[in-house]
C-alpha positions as CSV (number, residue, x, y, z in Angstrom):
1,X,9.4,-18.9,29.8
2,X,11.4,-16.5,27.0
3,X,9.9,-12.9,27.6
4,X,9.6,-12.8,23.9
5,X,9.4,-14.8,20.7
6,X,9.7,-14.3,17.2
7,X,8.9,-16.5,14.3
8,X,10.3,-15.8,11.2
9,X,14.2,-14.8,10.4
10,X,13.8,-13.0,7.4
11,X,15.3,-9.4,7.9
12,X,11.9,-8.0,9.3
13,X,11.8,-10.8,12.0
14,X,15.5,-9.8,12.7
15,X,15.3,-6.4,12.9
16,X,12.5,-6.7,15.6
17,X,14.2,-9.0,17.4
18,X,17.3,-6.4,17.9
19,X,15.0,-3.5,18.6
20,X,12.6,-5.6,21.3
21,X,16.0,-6.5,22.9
22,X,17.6,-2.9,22.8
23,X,14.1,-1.8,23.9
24,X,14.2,-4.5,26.8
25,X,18.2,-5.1,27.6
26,X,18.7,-8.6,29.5
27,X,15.1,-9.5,28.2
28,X,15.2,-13.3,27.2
29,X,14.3,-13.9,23.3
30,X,14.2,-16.9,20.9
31,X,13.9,-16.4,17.2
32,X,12.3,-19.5,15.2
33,X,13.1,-20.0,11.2
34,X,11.8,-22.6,9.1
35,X,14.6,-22.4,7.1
36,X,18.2,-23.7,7.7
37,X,19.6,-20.4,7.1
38,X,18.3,-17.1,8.0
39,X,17.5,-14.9,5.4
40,X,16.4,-17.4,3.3
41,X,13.4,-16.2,1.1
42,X,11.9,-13.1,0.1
43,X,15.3,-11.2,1.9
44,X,17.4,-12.9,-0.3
45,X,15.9,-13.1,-3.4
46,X,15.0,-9.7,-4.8
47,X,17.5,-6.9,-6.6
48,X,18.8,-5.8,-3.7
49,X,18.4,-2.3,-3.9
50,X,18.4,0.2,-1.1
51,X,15.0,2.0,-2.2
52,X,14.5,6.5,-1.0
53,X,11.4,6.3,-1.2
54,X,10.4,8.6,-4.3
55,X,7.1,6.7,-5.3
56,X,5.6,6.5,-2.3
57,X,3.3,9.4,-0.8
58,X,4.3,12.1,0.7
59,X,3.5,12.0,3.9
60,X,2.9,8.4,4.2
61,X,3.6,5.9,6.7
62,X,5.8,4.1,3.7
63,X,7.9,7.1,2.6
64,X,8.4,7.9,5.9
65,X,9.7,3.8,6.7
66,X,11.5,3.8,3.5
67,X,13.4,7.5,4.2
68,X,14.3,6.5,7.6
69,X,15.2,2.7,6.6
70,X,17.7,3.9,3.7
71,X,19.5,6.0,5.8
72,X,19.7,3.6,8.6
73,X,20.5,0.5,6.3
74,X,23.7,2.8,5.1
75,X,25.1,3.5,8.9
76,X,24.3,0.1,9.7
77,X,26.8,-1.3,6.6
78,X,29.1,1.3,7.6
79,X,29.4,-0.1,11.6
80,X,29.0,-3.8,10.2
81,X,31.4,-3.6,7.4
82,X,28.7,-4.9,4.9
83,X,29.2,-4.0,0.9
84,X,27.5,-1.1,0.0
85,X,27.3,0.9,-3.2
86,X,25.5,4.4,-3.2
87,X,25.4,3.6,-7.6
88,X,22.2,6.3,-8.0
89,X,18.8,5.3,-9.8
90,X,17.9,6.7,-13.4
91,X,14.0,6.5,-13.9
92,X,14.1,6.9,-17.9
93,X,10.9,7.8,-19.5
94,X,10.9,6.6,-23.1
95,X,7.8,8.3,-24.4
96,X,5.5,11.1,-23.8
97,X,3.1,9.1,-21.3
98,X,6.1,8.5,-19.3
99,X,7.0,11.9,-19.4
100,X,4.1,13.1,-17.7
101,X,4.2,10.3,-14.6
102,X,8.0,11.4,-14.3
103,X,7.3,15.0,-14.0
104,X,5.1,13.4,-11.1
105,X,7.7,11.4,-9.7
106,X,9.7,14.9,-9.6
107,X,7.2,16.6,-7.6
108,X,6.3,13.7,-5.6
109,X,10.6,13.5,-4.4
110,X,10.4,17.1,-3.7
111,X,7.8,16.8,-0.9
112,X,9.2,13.6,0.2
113,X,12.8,15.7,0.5
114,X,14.7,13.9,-1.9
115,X,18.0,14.9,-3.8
116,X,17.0,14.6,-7.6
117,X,18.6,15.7,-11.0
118,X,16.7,16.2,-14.3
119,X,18.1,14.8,-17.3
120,X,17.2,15.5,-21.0
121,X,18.1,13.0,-23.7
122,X,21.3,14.1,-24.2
123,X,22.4,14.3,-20.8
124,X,21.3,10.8,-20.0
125,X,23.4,9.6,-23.2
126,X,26.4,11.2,-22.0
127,X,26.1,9.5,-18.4
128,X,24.7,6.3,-19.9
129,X,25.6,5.7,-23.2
130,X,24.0,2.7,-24.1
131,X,20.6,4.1,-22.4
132,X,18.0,5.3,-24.5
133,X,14.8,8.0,-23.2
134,X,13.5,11.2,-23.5
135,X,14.5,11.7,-20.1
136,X,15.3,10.4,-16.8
137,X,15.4,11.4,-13.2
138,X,18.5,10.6,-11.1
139,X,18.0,9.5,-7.4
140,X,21.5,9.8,-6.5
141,X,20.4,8.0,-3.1
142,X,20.0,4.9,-3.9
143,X,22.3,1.9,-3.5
144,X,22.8,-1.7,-3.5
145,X,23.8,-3.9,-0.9
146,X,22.9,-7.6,-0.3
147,X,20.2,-8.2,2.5
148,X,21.3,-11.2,3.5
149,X,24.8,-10.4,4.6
150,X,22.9,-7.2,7.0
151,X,20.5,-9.9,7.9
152,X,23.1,-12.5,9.2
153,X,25.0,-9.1,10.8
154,X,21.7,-8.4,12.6
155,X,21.4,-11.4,13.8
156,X,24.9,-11.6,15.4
157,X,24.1,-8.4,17.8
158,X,20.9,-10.6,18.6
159,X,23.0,-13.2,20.0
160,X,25.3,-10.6,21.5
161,X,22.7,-9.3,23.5
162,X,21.2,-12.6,24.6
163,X,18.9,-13.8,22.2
164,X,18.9,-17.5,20.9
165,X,18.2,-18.2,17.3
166,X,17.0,-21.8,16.2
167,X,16.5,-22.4,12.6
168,X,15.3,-25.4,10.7
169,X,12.1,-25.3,12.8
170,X,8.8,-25.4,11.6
171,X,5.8,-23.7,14.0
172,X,2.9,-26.0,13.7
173,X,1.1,-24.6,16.9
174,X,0.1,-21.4,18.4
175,X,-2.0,-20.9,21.4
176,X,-2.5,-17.6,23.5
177,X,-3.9,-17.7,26.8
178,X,-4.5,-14.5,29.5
179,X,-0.9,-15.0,30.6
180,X,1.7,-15.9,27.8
181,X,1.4,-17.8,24.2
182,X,2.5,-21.5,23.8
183,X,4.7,-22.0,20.2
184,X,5.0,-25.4,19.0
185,X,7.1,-27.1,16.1
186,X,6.7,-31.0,16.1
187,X,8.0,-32.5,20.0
188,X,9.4,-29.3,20.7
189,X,7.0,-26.1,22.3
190,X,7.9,-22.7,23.9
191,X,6.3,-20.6,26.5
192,X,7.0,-16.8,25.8
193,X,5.3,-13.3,27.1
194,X,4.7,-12.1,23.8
195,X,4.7,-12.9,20.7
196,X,5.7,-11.4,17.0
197,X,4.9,-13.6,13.8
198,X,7.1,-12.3,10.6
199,X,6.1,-15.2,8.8
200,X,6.3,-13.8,5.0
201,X,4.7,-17.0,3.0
202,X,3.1,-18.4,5.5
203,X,1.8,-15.2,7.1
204,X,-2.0,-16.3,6.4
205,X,-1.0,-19.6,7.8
206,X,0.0,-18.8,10.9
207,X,-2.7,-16.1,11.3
208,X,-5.0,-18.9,11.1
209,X,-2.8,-20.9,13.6
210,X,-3.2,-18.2,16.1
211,X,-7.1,-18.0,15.4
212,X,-7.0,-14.9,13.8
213,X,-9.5,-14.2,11.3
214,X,-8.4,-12.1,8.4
215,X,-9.7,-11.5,4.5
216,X,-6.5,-11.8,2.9
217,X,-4.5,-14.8,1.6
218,X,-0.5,-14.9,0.8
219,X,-0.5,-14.8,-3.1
220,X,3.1,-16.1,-4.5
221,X,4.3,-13.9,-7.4
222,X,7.2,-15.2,-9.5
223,X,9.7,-12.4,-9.8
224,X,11.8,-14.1,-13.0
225,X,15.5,-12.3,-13.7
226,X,18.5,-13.2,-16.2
227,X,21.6,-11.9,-15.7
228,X,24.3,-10.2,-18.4
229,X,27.6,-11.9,-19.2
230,X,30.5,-10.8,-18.1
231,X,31.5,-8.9,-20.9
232,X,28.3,-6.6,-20.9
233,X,29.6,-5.6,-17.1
234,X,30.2,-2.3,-17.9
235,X,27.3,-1.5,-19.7
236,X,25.9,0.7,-17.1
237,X,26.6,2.5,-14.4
238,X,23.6,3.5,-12.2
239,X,20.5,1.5,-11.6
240,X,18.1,1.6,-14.6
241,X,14.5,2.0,-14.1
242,X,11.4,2.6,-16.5
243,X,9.0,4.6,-15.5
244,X,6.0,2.7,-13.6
245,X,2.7,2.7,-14.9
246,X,0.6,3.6,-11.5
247,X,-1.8,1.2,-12.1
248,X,0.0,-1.5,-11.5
249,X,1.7,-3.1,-8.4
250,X,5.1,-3.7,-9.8
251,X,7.8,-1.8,-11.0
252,X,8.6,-3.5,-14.2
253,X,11.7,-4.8,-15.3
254,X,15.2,-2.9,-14.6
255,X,18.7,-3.1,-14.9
256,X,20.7,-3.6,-11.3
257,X,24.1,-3.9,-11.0
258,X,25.0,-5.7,-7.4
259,X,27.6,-5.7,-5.0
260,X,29.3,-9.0,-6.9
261,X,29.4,-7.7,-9.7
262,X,26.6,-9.3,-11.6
263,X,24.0,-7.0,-13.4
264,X,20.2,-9.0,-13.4
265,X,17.9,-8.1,-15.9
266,X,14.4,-8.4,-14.0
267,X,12.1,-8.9,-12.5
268,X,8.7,-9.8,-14.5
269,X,5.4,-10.8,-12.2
270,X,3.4,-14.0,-12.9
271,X,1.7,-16.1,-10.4
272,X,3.7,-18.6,-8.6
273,X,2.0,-22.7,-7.8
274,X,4.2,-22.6,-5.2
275,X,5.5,-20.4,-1.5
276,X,8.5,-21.5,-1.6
277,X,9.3,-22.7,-5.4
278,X,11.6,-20.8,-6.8
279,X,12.5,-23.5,-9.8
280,X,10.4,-22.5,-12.8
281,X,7.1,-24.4,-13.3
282,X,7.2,-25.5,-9.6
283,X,3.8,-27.0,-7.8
284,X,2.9,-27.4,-4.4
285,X,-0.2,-29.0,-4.6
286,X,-1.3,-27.5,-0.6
287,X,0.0,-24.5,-2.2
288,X,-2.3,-24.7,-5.4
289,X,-5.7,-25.9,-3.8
290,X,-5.6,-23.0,-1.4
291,X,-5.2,-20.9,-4.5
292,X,-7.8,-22.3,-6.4
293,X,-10.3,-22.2,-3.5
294,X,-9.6,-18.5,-2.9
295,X,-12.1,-16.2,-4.6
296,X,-9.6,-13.3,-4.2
297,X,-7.5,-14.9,-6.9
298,X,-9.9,-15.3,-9.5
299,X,-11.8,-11.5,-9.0
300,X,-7.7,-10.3,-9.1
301,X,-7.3,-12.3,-12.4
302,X,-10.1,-11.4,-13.9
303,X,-9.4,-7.4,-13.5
304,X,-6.1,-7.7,-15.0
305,X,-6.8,-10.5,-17.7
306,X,-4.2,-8.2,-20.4
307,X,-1.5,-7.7,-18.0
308,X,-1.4,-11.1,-16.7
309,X,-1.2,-12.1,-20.0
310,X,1.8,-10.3,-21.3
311,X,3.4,-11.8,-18.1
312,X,2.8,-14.7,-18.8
313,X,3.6,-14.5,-22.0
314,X,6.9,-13.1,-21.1
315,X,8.1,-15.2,-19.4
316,X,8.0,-18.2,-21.7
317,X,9.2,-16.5,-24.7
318,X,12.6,-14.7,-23.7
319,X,11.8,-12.3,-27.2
320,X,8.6,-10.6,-25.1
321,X,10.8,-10.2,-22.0
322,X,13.7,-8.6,-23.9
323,X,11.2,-6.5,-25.7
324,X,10.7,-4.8,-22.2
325,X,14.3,-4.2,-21.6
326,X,15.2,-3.0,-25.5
327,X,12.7,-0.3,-24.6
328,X,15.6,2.1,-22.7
329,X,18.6,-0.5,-23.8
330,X,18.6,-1.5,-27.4
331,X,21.9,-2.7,-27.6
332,X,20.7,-5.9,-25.8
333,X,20.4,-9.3,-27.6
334,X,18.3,-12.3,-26.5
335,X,21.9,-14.4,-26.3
336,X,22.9,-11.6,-23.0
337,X,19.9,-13.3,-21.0
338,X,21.4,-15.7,-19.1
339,X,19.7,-17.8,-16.3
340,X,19.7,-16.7,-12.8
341,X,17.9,-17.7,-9.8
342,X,14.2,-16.5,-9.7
343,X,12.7,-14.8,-6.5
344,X,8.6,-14.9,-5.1
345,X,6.9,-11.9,-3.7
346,X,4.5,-12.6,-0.7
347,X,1.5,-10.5,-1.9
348,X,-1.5,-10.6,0.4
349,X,-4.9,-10.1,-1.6
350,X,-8.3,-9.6,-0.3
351,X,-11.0,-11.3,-0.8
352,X,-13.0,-9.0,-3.0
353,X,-9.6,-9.4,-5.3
354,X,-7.8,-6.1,-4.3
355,X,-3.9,-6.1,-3.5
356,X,-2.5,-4.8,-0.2
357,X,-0.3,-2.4,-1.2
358,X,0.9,-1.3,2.5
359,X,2.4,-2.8,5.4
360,X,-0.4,-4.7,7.4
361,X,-0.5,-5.7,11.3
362,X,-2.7,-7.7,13.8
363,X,-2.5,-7.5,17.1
364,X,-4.2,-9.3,19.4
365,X,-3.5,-9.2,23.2
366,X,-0.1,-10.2,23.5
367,X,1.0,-10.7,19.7
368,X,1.8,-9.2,17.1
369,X,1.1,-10.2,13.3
370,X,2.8,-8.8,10.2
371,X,0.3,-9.9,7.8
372,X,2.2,-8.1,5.0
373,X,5.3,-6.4,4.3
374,X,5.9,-5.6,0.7
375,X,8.4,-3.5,-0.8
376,X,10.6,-1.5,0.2
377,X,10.6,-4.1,3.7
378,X,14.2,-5.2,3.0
379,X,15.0,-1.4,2.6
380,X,12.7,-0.5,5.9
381,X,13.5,-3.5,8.4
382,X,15.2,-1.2,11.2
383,X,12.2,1.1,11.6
384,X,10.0,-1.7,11.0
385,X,11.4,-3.3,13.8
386,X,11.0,-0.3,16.3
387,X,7.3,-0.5,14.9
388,X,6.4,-3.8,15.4
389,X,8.3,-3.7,18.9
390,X,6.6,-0.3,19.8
391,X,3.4,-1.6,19.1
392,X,4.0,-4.8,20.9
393,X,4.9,-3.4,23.8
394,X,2.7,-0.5,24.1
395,X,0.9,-0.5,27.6
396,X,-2.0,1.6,27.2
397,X,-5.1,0.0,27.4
398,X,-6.9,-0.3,23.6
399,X,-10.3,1.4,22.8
400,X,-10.3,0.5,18.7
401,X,-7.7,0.9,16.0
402,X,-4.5,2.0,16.2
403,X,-3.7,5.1,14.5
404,X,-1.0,7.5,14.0
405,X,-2.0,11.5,14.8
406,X,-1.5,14.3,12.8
407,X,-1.7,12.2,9.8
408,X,-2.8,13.8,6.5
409,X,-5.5,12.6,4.7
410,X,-3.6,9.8,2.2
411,X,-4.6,8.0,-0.8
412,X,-5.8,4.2,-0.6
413,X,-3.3,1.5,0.4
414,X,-0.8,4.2,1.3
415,X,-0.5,4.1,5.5
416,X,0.2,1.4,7.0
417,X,-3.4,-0.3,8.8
418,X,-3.0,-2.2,12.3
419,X,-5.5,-4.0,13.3
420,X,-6.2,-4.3,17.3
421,X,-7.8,-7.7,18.9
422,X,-6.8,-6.8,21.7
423,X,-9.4,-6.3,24.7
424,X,-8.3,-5.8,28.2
425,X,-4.7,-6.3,28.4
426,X,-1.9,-3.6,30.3
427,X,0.9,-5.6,29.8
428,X,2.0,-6.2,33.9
429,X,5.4,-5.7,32.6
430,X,7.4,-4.4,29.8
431,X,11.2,-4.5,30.4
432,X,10.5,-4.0,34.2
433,X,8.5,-1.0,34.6
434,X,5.6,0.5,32.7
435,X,5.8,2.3,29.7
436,X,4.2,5.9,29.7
437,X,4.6,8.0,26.6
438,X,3.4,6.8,23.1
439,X,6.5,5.7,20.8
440,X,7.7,7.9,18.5
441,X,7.7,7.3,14.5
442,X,9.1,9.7,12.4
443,X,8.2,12.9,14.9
444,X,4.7,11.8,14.6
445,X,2.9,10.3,17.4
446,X,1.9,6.6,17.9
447,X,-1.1,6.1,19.5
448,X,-4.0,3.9,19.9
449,X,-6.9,4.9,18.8
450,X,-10.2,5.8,20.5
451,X,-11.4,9.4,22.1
452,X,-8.3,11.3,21.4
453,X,-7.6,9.5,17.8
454,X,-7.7,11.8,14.9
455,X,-10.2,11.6,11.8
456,X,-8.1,9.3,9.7
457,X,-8.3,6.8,12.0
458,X,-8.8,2.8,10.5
459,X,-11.6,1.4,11.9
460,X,-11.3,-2.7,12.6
461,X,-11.0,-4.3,8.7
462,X,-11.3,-0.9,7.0
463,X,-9.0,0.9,4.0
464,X,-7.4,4.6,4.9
């Protein structure tokens, strides 16, 4: 019997592996991927961009995770010898609207204790002279790396410190008793003391697998990119942003160089048919009748009808998508988009059609689900990790939610929610001896909830 499993070896599922087994040294661990390689989906398809956190807010569990990920993400390229490129962000504004949500975005880095720069119009030309805006901000901070190559690093000090990977393996089975949880994947099954899922598309999936009843549903989105030709290389020299519209989930289309040298031009949002398609126009049909069959889809569809739309109709006509891009870089022709590989964002959605916006957990007695981990998760995987492991192997008995103290009042989707099914379960062991004090997150406490909780405590299925 391992004294831990963990299913999924994207860079969440890595990172909690490492921190459960510095936690827990000489603990035995296995860590079960689908795919052949580690690393495989959303961790290594997206811009890979070492995100500081400057639109989340202040004071949030995300801003906090982001903050602390950035920073470690950088020390841990440093002691790995992993690529890194501190290039800096501009966030152009190219009208007045945008104008106003950056002066925002200013205010909302200063609370978040952020290093930022102003630029006017001019100013921005001078740095970036084929960049066009009213304005920008400049997060010198942030950087580019690729997630895969500090995924694979991550899991190498796994294995150093005695954990076994197997990839290639697809859980079909999940059953928890009183004393440990039984994994299965075709002939073969596992026996382990606890269990963590970081199952990304198939999150809802194996929810269900373990019996866990939850509202939400994995909803692919098809981030689409192109990429420049080599001779339009130099054509900038920081990360370029536009301005997001808060009322929408995505961060439109930007310019990112990347540690090879490419610059992708990307990514749009429209629904995906398929998890794990990442060829355009791919279908899965188990894919696409759980879509149709889920209402969430249909009340999300029909509040953004326009927006869909224009992705849509983006991404079949390369004009509409350039149109976005000529918007802060007009010197870019439709002949520069090139083709380059698409990537899918796991998006859970609620039934009543709303988007979870922040990272979500269910715990049950001895497992731990991550039911979603948006962006910036590539960014926050170390301190995720110490969460999910904190949280896994906390031994003090549940009374309700868990909840973070001290926490100010925050705006909807903006803390991350955990869910407890646990009942009554002390964990008989954890690394050898019983663990006394609440983890630590931040400087903030990390408790579960009940008597002593404070008011912003998440009852069981509610919103912040």
């Amino acid at each position: 019997m391992y004294d831990f499993c963990v299913i999924g070896g994207g860079i969440v599922g890595a990172a909690t592996a490492l921190k459960l087994l510095e936690r827990c040294p000489g603990a035995s661990l296995l860590l079960v991927e689908k795919a052949p390689q580690l690393g495989t989906h959303q961790t290594g398809h997206n811009s890979g961009v070492v995100h500081s956190g400057i639109y989340y807010e202040p004071g949030s569990r995300k801003a906090e995770l982001c903050r602390r990920g950035a920073q470690a993400t950088k020390e841990f390229a440093a002691a790995n010898g992993i690529p890194f490129d501190e290039c800096g962000k501009l966030l152009v504004a190219t009208n007045h609207v945008e104008l106003r949500r950056l002066d925002n975005l200013a205010e909302r880095a200063a609370v978040n204790r952020l290093e930022i720069e102003r630029l006017d119009a001019a100013e921005l030309r001078r740095r970036e002279p084929y960049i066009r805006g009213v304005a920008a901000l400049l997060v010198p901070s942030t950087g580019i790396i690729d997630f895969r190559l500090v995924t694979a690093a991550i899991a190498k000090h796994v294995e150093a410190a005695g954990g076994q990977i197997q990839t290639s393996t697809e859980v079909d089975r999940i059953d928890e008793t009183g004393d440990a949880v039984t994994i299965g994947a075709g002939e073969q099954h596992w026996s382990a003391r606890r269990l963590v899922v970081c199952a990304g598309f198939q999150a809802d999936r194996l929810a269900r697998l373990a019996s866990i009843r939850t509202d939400t549903a994995i909803v692919p989105f098809r981030g689409e990119y192109y990429q420049l030709p080599a001779a339009r290389k130099d054509i900038i020299r920081h990360l370029i942003y536009p301005v997001p519209d808060p009322d929408l989930p995505f961060l439109g289309v930007h310019l990112s160089p990347t540690v090879d040298g490419t610059i992708t031009v990307g990514p749009n949002a429209v629904l995906g048919l398929a998890r794990e398609g990442y060829r355009k126009f791919s279908v899965d049909r188990k894919d696409l009748a759980e879509l149709a069959t889920f209402p969430g889809l249909w009340r999300l569809a029909k509040a953004n009808i326009a927006t869909g739309a224009r992705e849509m109709r983006n991404s079949l006509f390369k004009r509409g998508y350039l149109r976005e891009c000529r918007k802060y870089c007009p010197l870019l022709q439709v002949a520069d988009l090139l083709p380059h590989e698409a990537g899918i964002r796991a998006q859970a959605v609620r039934r009543d059609g709303s988007l979870v916006h922040d990272f979500e957990l269910e715990r049950t007695p001895r497992s731990v689900h991550v039911l979603n981990a948006p962006s910036p998760a590539a960014t926050s995987a170390l301190p995720i990790g110490e969460l999910i492991a904190d949280t896994l192997l906390s031994d003090r008995r549940p009374t309700g939610s868990i909840a973070f103290r001290n926490r100010p009042a925050l705006e909807p989707g903006s803390t991350a929610l955990i869910r407890d099914r646990t009942r009554c379960i002390a964990p008989e062991w954890a690394c050898g001896k019983q663990r006394k004090s609440p983890s630590r997150l931040g400087g903030k406490d990390f408790s579960i909830g009940g008597p002593n909780a404070s008011e912003h405590e998440h009852p069981n299925g509610g919103r912040p």
